[in-house]
TORFIRO-456374 format. One record per residue: residue number from 1; residue in three letters; z, y, x of N, C-alpha, C in turn. Coordinates in nm, 4 decimals, m for minus. Atoms other than C-alpha are relative to their C-alpha. Layout:
REM residues N
+-----+--------+----------+----------+----------+----------+----------+----------+----------+----------+----------+
: num : residu :       nZ :       nY :       nX :      caZ :      caY :      caX :       cZ :       cY :       cX :
+-----+--------+----------+----------+----------+----------+----------+----------+----------+----------+----------+
: NUM :    ALA :        Z :        Y :        X :        Z :        Y :        X :        Z :        Y :        X :
...
+-----+--------+----------+----------+----------+----------+----------+----------+----------+----------+----------+
***
This chain:
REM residues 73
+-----+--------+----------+----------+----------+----------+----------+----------+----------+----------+----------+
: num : residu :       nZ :       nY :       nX :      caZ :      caY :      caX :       cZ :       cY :       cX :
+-----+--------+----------+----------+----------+----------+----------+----------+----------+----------+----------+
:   1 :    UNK :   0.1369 :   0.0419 :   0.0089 :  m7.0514 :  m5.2368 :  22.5050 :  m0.0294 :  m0.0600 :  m0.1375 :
:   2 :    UNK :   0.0352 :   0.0331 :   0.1057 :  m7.0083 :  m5.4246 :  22.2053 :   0.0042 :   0.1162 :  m0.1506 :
:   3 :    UNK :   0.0183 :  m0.1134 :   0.0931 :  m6.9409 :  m5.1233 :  22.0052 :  m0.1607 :   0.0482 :  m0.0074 :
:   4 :    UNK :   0.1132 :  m0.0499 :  m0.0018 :  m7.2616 :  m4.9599 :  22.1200 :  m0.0977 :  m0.1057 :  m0.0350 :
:   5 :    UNK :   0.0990 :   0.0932 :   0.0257 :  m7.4798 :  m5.2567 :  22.0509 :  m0.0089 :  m0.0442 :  m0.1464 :
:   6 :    UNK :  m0.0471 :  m0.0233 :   0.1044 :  m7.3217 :  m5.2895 :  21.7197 :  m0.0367 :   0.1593 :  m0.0729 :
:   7 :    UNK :   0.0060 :  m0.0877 :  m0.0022 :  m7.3687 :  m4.9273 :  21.6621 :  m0.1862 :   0.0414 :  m0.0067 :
:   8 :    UNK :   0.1365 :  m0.0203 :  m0.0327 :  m7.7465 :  m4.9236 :  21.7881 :  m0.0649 :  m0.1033 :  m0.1414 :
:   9 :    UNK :   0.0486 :   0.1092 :   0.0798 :  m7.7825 :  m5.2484 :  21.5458 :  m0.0185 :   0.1179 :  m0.1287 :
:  10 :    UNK :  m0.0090 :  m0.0417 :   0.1470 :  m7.6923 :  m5.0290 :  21.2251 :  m0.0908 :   0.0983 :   0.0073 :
:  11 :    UNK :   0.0960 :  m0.0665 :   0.0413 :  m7.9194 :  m4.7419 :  21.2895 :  m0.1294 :  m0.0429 :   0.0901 :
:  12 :    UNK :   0.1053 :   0.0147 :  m0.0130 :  m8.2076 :  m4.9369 :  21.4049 :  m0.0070 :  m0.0526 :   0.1600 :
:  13 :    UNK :   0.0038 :   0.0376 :  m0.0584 :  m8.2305 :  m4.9391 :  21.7467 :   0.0781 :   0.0762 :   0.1191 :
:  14 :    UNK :  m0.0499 :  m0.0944 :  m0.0716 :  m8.0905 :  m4.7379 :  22.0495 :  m0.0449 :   0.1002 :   0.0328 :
:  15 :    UNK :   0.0855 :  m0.1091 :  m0.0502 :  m8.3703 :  m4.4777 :  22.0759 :   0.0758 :   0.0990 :  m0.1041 :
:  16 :    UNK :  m0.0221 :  m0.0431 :   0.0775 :  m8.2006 :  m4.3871 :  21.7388 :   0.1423 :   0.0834 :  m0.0061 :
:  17 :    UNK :  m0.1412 :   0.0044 :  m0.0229 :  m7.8429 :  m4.3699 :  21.8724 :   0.0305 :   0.1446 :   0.1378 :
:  18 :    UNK :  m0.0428 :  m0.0489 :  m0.1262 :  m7.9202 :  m4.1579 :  22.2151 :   0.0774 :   0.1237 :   0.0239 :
:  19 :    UNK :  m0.1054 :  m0.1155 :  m0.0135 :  m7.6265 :  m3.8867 :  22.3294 :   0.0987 :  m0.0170 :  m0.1162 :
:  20 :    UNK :  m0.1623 :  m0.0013 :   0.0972 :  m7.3845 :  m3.9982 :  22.0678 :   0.0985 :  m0.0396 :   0.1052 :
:  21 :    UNK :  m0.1122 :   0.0281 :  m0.0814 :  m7.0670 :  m3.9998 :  22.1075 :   0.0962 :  m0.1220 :  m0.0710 :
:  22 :    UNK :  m0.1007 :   0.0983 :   0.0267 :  m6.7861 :  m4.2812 :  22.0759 :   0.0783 :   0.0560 :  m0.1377 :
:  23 :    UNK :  m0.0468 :  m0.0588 :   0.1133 :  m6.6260 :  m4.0933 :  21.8048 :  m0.0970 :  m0.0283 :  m0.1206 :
:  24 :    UNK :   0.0839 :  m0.0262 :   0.1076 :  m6.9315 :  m4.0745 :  21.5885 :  m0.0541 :  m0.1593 :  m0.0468 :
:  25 :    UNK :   0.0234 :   0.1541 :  m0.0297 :  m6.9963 :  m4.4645 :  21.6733 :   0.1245 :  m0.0702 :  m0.0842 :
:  26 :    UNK :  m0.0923 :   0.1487 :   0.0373 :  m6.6606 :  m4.5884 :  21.5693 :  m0.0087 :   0.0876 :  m0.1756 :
:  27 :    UNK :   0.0124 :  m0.0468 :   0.1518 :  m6.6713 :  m4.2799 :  21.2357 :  m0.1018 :  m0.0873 :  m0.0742 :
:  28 :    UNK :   0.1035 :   0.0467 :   0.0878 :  m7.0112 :  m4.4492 :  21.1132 :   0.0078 :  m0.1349 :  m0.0050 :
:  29 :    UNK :  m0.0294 :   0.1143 :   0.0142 :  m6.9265 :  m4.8023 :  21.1716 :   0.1559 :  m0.0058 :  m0.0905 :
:  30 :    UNK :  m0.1146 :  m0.0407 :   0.0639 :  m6.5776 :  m4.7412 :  21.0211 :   0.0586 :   0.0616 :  m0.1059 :
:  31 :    UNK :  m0.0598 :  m0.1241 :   0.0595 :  m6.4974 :  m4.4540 :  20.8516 :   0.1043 :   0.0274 :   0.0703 :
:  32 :    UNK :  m0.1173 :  m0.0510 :  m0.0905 :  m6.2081 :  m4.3846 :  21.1085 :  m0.0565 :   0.1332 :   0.0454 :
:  33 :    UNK :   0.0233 :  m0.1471 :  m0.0690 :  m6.1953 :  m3.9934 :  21.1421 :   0.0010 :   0.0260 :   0.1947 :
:  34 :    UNK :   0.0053 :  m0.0033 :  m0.1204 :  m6.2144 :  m3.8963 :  21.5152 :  m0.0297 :   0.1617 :   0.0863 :
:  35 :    UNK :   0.0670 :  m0.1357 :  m0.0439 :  m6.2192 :  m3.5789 :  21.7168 :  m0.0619 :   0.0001 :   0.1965 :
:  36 :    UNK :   0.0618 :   0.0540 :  m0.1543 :  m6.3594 :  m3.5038 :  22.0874 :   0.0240 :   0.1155 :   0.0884 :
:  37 :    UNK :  m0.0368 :  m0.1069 :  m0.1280 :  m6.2747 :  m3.3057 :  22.4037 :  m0.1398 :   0.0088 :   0.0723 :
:  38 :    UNK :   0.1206 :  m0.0492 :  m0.1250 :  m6.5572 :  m3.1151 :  22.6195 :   0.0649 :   0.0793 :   0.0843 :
:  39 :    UNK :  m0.0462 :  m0.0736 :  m0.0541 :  m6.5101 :  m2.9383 :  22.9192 :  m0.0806 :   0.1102 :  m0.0277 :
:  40 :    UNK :   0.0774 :  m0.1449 :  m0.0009 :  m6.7614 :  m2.6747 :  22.8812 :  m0.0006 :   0.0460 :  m0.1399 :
:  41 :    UNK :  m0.0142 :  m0.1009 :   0.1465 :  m6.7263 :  m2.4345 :  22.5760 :  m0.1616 :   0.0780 :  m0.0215 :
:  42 :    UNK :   0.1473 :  m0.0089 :   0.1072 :  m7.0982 :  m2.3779 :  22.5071 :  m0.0558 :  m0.0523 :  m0.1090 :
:  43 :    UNK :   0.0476 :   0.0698 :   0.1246 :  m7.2161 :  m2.4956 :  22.1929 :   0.1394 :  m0.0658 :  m0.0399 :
:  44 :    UNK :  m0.1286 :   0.0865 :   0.0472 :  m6.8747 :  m2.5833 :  22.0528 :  m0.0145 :  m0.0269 :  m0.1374 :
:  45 :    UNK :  m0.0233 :   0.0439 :   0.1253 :  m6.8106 :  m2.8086 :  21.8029 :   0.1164 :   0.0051 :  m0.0938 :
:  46 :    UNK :  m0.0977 :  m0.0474 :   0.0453 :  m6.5683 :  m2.7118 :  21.5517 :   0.1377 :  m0.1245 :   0.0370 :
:  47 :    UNK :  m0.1061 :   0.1038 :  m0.0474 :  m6.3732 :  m3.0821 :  21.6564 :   0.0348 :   0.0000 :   0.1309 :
:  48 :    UNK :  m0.0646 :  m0.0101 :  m0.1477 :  m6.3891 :  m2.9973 :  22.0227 :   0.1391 :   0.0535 :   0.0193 :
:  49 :    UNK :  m0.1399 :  m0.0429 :  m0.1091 :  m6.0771 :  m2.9208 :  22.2731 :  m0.0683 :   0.0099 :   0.0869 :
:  50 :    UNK :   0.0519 :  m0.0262 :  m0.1128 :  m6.1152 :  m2.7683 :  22.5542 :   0.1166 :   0.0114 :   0.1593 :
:  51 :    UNK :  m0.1015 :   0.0169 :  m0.1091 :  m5.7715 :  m2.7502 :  22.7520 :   0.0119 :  m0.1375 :   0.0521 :
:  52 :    UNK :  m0.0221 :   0.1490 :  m0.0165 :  m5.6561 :  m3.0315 :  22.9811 :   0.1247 :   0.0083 :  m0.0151 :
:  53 :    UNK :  m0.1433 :   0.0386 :   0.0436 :  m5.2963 :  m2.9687 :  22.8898 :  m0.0044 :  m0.0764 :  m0.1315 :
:  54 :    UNK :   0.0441 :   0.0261 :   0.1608 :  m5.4068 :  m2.9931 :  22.5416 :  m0.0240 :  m0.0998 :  m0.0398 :
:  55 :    UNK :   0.0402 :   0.1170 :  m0.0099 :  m5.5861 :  m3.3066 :  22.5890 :   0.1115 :  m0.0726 :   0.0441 :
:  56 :    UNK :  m0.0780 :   0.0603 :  m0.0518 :  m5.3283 :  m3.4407 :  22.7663 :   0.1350 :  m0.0689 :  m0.0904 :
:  57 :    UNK :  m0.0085 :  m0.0046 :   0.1164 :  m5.1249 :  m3.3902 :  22.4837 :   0.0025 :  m0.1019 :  m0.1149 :
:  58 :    UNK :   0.0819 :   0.1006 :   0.0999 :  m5.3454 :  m3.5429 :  22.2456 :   0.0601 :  m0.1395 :   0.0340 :
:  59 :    UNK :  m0.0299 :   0.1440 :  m0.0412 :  m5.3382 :  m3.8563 :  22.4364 :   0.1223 :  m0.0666 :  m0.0129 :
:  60 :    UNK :  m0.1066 :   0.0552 :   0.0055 :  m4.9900 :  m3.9111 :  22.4875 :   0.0327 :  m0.0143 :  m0.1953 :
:  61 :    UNK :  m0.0262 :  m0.0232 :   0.1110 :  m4.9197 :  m3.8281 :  22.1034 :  m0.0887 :  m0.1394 :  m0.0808 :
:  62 :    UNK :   0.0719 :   0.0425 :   0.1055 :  m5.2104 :  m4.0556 :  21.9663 :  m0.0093 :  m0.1916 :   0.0342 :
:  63 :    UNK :  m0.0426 :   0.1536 :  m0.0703 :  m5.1234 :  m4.3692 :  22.2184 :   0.1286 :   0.0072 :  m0.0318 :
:  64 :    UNK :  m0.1051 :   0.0302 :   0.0556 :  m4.8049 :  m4.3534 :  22.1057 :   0.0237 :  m0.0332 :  m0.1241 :
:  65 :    UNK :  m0.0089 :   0.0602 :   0.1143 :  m4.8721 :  m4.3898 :  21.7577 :  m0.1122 :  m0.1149 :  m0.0165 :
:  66 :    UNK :   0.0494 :   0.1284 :   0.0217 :  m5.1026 :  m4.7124 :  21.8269 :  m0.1657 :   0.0676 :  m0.0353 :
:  67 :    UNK :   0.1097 :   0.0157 :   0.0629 :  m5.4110 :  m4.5522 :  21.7692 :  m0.1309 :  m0.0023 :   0.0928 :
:  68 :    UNK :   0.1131 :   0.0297 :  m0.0915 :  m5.7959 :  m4.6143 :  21.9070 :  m0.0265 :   0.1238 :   0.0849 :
:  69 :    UNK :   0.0530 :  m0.1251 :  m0.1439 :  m5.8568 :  m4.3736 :  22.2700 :  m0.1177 :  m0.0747 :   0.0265 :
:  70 :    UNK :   0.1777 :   0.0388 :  m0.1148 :  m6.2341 :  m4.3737 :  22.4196 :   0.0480 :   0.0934 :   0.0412 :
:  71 :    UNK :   0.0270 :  m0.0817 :  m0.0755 :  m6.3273 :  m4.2163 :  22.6943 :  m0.1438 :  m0.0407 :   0.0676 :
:  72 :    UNK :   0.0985 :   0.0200 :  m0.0472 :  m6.6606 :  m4.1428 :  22.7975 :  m0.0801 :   0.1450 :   0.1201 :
:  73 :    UNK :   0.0302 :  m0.0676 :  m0.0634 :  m6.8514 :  m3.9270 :  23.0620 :  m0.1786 :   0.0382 :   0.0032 :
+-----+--------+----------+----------+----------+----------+----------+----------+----------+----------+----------+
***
């Protein structure tokens, strides 16, 4: 929550912020690169994943080296 409120602060307000994602929240407050998993493969973004092995993966690999996981729905 405090991310997003933080987040909403820098570009103005939250009307400004709506359908972002946690990735793009902690990149623009930060500069910390970030990529993102979807399940549906329409409109893909060249940073999406789409397996859940894959993801699965990810996770273990990126919590093991200490680094920031979101998850959002």
């Amino acid at each position: 929550m405090l991310l997003e409120k933080a987040y909403a602060k820098a570009y103005g307000s939250y009307k400004n912020i709506e359908n972002g994602l946690v990735g793009m929240a902690v990149n623009a407050l930060t500069g910390a690169p970030y990529e993102y998993f979807q399940k549906d493969s329409k409109n893909r973004d060249p940073k999406s994943r789409t397996q859940a092995n894959e993801l699965w993966e990810f996770i273990q690999k990126e919590h093991k080296q200490g680094h920031f996981l979101a998850g959002s729905t």
